[in-house]
C-alpha positions in Angstrom: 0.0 0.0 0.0 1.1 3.4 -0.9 2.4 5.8 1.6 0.4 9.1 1.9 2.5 11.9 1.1 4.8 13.9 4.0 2.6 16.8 3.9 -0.9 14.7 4.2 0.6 12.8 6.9 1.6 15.8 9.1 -1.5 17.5 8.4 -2.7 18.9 11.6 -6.4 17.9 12.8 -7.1 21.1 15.4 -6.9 24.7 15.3 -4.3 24.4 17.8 -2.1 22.5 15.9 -2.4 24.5 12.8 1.3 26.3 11.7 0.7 30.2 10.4 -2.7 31.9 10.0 -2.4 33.2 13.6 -4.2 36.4 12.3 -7.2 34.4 12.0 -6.7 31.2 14.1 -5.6 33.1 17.3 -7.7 33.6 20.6 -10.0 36.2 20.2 -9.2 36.3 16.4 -12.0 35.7 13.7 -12.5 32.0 13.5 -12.0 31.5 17.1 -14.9 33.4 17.8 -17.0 32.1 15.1 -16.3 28.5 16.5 -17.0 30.1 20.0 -20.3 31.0 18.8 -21.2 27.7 17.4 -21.9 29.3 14.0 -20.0 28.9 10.6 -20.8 31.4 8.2 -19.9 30.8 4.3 -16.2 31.4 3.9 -13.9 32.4 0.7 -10.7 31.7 1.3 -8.4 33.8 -0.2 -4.1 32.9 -0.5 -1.4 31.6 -2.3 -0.7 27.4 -2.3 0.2 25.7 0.3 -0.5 28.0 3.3 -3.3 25.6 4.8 -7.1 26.6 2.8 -7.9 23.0 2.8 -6.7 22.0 6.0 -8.2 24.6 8.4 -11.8 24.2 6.1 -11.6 20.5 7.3 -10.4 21.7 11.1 -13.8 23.9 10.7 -16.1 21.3 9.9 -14.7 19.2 12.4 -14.6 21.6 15.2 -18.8 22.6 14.2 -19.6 18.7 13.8 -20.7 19.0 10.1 -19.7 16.5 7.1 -17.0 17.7 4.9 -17.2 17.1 1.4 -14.3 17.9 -1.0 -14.8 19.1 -4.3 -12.0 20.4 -6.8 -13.7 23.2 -9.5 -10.5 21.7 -11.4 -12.8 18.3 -12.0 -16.3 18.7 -10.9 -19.0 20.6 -12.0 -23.2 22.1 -11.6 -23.4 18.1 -11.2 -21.1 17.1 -8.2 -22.2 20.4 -6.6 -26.3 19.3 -7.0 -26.2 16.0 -6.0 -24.5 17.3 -2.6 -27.0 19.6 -2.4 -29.5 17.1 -2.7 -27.3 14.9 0.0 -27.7 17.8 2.4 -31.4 18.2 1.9 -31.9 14.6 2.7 -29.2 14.2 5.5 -28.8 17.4 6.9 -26.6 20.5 7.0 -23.1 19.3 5.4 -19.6 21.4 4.7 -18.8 22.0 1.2 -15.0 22.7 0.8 -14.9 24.1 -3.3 -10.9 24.1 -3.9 -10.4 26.3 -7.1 -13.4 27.9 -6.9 -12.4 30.7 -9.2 -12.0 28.0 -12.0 -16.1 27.9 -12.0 -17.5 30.0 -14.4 -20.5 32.2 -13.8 -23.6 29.7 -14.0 -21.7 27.3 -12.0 -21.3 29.4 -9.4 -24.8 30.8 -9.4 -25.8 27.0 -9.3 -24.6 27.5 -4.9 -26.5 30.2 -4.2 -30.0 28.7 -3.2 -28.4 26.5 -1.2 -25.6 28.9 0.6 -28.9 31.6 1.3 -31.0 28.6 2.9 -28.0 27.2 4.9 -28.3 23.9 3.3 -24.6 23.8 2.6 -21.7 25.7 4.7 -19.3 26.8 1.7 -15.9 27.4 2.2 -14.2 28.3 -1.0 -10.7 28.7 -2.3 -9.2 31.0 -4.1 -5.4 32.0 -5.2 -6.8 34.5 -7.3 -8.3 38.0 -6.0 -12.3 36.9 -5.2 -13.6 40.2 -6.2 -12.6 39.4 -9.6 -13.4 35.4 -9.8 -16.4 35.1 -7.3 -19.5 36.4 -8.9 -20.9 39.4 -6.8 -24.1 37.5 -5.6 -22.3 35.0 -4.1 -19.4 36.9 -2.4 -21.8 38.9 -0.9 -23.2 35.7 0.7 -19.7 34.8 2.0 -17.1 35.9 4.3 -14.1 36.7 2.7 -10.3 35.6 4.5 -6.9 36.5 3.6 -4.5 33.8 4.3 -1.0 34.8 4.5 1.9 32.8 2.7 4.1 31.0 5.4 7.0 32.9 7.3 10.7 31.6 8.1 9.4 31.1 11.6 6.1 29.1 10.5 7.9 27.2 7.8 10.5 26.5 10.7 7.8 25.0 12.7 6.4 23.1 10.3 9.8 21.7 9.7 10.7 20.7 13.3 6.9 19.0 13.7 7.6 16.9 10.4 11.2 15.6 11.8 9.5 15.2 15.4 5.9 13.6 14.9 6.0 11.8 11.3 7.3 8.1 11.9 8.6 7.3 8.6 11.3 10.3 9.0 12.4 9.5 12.4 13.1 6.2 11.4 15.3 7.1 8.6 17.6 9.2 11.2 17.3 12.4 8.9 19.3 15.4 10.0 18.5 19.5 8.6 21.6 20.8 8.6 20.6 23.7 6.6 17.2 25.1 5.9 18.3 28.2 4.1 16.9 26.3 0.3 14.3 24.6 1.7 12.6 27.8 3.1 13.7 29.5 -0.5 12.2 27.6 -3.1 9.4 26.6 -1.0 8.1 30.2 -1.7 5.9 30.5 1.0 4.3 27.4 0.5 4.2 24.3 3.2 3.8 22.0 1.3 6.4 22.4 -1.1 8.6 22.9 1.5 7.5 19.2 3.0 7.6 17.9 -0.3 11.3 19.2 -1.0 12.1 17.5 2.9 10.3 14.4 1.6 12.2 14.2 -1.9 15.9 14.9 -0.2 14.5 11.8 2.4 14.1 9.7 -0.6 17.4 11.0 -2.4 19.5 9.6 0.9 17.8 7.0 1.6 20.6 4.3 0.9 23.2 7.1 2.6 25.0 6.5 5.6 25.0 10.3 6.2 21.2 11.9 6.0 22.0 14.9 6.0 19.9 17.8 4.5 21.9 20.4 3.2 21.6 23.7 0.8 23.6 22.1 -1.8 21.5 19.3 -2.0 18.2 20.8 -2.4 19.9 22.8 -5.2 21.3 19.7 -6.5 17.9 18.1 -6.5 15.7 20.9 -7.7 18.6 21.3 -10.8 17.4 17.9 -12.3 13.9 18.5 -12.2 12.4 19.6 -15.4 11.9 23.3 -15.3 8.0 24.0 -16.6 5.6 26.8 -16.4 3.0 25.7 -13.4 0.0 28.1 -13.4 -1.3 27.2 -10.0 2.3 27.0 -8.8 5.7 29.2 -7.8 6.5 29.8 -11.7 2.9 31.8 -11.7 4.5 34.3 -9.3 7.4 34.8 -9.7 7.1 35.2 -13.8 4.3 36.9 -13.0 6.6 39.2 -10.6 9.5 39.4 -13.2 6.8 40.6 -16.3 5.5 44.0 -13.8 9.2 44.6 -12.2 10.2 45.0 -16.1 8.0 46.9 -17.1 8.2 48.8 -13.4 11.8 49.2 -14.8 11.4 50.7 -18.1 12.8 47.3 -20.2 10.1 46.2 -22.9 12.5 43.6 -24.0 12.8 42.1 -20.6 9.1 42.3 -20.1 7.9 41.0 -23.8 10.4 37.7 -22.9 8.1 37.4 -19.7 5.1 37.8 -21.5 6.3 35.2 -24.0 7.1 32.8 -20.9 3.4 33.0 -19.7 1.7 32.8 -23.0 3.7 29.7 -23.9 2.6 28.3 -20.6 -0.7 28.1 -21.1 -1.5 31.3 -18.5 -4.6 33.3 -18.6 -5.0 36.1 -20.7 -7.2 38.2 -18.3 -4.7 37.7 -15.3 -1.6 39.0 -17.4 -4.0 41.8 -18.7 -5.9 42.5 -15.3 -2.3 43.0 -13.8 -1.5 45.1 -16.1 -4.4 47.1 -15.5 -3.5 47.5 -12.2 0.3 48.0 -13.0 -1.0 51.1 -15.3 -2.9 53.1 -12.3 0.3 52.0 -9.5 3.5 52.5 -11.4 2.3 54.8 -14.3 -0.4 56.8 -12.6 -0.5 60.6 -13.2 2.3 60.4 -15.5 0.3 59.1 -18.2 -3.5 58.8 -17.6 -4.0 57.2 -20.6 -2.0 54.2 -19.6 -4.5 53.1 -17.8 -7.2 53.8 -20.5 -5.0 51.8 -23.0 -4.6 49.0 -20.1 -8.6 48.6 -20.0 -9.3 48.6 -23.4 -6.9 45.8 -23.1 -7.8 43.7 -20.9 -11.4 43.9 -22.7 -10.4 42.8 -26.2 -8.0 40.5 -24.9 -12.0 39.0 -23.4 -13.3 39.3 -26.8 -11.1 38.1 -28.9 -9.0 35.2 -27.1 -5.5 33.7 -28.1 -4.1 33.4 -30.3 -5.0 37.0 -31.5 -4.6 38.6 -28.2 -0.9 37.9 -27.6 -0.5 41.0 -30.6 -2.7 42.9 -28.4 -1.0 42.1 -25.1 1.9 42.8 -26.8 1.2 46.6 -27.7 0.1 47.5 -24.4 3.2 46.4 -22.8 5.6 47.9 -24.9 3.3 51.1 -24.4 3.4 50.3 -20.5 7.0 49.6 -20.0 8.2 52.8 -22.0 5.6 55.1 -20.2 7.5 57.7 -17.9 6.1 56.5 -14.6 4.7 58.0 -11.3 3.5 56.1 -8.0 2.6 59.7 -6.0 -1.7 58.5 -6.0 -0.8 55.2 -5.0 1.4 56.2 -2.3 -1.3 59.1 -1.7 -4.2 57.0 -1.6 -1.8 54.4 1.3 -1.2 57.2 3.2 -4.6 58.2 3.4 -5.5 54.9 4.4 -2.9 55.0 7.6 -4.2 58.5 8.4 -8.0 56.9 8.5 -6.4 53.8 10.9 -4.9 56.5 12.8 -8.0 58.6 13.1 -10.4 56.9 12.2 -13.6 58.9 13.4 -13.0 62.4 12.9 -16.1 64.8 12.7 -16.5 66.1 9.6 -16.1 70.5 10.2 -19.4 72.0 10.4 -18.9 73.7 7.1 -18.8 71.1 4.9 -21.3 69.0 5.9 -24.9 68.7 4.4 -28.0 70.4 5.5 -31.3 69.7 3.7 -33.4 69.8 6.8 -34.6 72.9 8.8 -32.7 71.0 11.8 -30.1 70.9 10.4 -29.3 74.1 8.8 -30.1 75.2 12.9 -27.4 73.1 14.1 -25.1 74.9 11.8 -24.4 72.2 9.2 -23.4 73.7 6.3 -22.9 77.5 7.8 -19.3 79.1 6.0 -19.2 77.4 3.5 -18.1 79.2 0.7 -19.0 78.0 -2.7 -15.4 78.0 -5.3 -17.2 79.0 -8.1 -18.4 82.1 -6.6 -14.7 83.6 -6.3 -12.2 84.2 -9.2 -10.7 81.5 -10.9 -13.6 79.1 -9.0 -11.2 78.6 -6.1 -11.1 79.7 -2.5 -9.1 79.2 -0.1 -11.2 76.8 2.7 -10.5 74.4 5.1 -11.8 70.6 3.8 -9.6 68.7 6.5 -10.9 67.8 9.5 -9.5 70.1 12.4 -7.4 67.7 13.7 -5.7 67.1 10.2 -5.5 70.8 9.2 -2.2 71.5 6.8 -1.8 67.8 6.2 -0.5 66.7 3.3 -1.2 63.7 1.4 -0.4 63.8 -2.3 3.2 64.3 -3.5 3.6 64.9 -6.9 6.0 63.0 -8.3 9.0 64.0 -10.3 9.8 61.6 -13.1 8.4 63.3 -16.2 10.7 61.5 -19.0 9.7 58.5 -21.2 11.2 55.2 -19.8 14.1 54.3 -21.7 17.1 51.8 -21.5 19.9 53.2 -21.9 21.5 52.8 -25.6 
């Protein structure tokens, strides 16, 4: 019989055994007080492989005493989902763990809804891509949306020591970690890479009298693994990471080659032009406003028209993206802002500038001072519009690049 892989056998079974997620695991943290209330509410969650979305959705169901059923969006469909519907109407309320959910298309989705707003079926969804983008509105707005983080050095390092300590199989081989500097590096963030990468250098010195995990063997190891583009898998984000840090940088060349790497892969069109979409408004900004005019017109024939058509489309806009002169001042405006709302978060709004279309109000002096910019030359006046506490606060810093992007020649 076939051994279960390292990173199925270590898998914890409580919330006090779960590695990372403390944001939301923690006492007095979300789930924690759901669980305390005896309630599970529909749940998206949202985070990169390997950080534990299938794990703590079957901790969940355990700890509320519901059935779990596993479905992958990758292999199921409106069929797999209705008949455990229809097991739920018969037997009672049951957990439905949806891994991939984003891979469902619209009328899929829509085909949980009656069942998520009668509480037949608990969801819990996951997602590596950005819900609000891949879960259609109706049914977000029935769930609860959570951010899992990708595993730290000190997480991955606990997850580490509990493999070497609690899994059988690897205490009887005698296996040492001498290093852990490559493990933690190309595991990315994700647990169970990292536990596969332990697993595979286990099998590599298996007929060694010294097992002994080092750097140079994990290198060794990952060097005669056939490099390939996985979409669901590291390659995604760090190509992914390469493509905008190009075109960030002002090299179309270097960025076109990334392009070429995902479109060879098999990625999809909308992610690369959705990033870019977002790449236009954070790193090109004010700069050139019509970046981000190009970027949505885009992303939307890149929709209509499909591969293998759209590459000469994608194509355009990041030659037009990477040699942009570019500006970050509104998205570090907009962040600051942010921090000054978490900072002060309720702050009255000055009596001036607030609205008055009662009696009552117009008595209470809402609205009283203010003086209306049009009315003055050039329609401006100078007025407060800050709250008092915030008066001469600056937020946006115009920024100073104001040059096309070039490499140099």
């Amino acid at each position: 019989m076939l051994k279960a892989p390292l990173a199925e056998r270590v898998r914890p079974s409580g919330l006090s055994e779960m590695v990372g997620q403390e944001h939301l695991t923690g006492e007095g943290k979300p789930l924690q007080k759901m669980l305390a209330g005896g309630m599970l509410p529909s749940l998206i969650f949202w985070g990169p492989p390997g950080v534990g979305k299938t794990t703590l959705a079957r901790i969940l169901a355990d700890e509320i005493g519901l059935p779990f059923v596993h479905l992958s969006a990758i292999s199921a469909g409106v069929k797999e989902v209705r008949e455990v519907i229809e097991r739920a109407g018969m037997e009672g309320k049951i957990t439905l763990f949806l891994d991939e959910i984003h891979r469902f298309n619209k009328s899929q989705q829509d085909a949980l809804l009656g069942a998520v707003e009668s509480g037949k079926i608990t969801l819990i969804g996951a997602t590596t891509e950005n819900p609000s983008f891949e879960v259609n509105r109706a049914l977000l707005s029935r769930c609860q949306v959570l951010v899992l983080r990708e595993h730290t050095v000190e997480s991955l390092t606990r997850m580490l020591e509990n493999a070497l300590e609690s899994d059988a199989d690897l205490k009887e081989t005698g296996l040492r970690v001498l290093e852990k500097e490559a493990l933690f590096l190309h595991s990315g963030g994700d647990g169970r890479k990292m536990l596969n990468l332990l697993e595979m250098a286990a099998l590599f010195l298996a007929e060694e009298k010294e097992k002994v995990v080092t750097n140079a063997l994990i290198e060794s190891l990952l060097e005669k693994r056939i490099a390939a583009y996985d979409k669901s898998g590291e390659q995604h984000y760090d190509i992914i990471s390469a493509f905008i840090k190009s075109m960030r940088g002002s090299d179309a060349d270097a960025a076109l080659y990334w392009l070429a790497r995902m479109l060879s892969g098999g990625e999809d069109i909308q992610f690369i032009a959705r990033r870019m979409l977002i790449f236009a408004a954070e790193d090109i900004g004010l700069a050139n406003p019509n970046a981000l005019l190009l970027a949505q017109t885009c992303f939307q024939s890149c929709s209509v028209i499909g591969m293998p058509e759209a590459r000469i489309i994608l194509s355009q806009t990041v030659v037009y993206l990477a040699l942009s002169p570019k500006s970050n001042s509104a998205y570090r405006a907009i962040g600051k802002a942010m921090e000054l709302v978490g900072q002060n978060p309720d702050l009255p709004v000055p009596f001036h500038l607030r609205n008055a279309p009662t009696q009552l109000m117009k008595n209470l002096n809402y609205g009283k001072g203010y003086l209306y910019p049009h009315d003055f030359e050039g329609n401006w006046v100078s007025q407060q519009y800050m709250p008092d506490a915030l008066t001469g606060t600056r937020i946006f810093e115009p920024g100073k690049n104001d040059k096309v992007g070039k490499k140099e020649a």
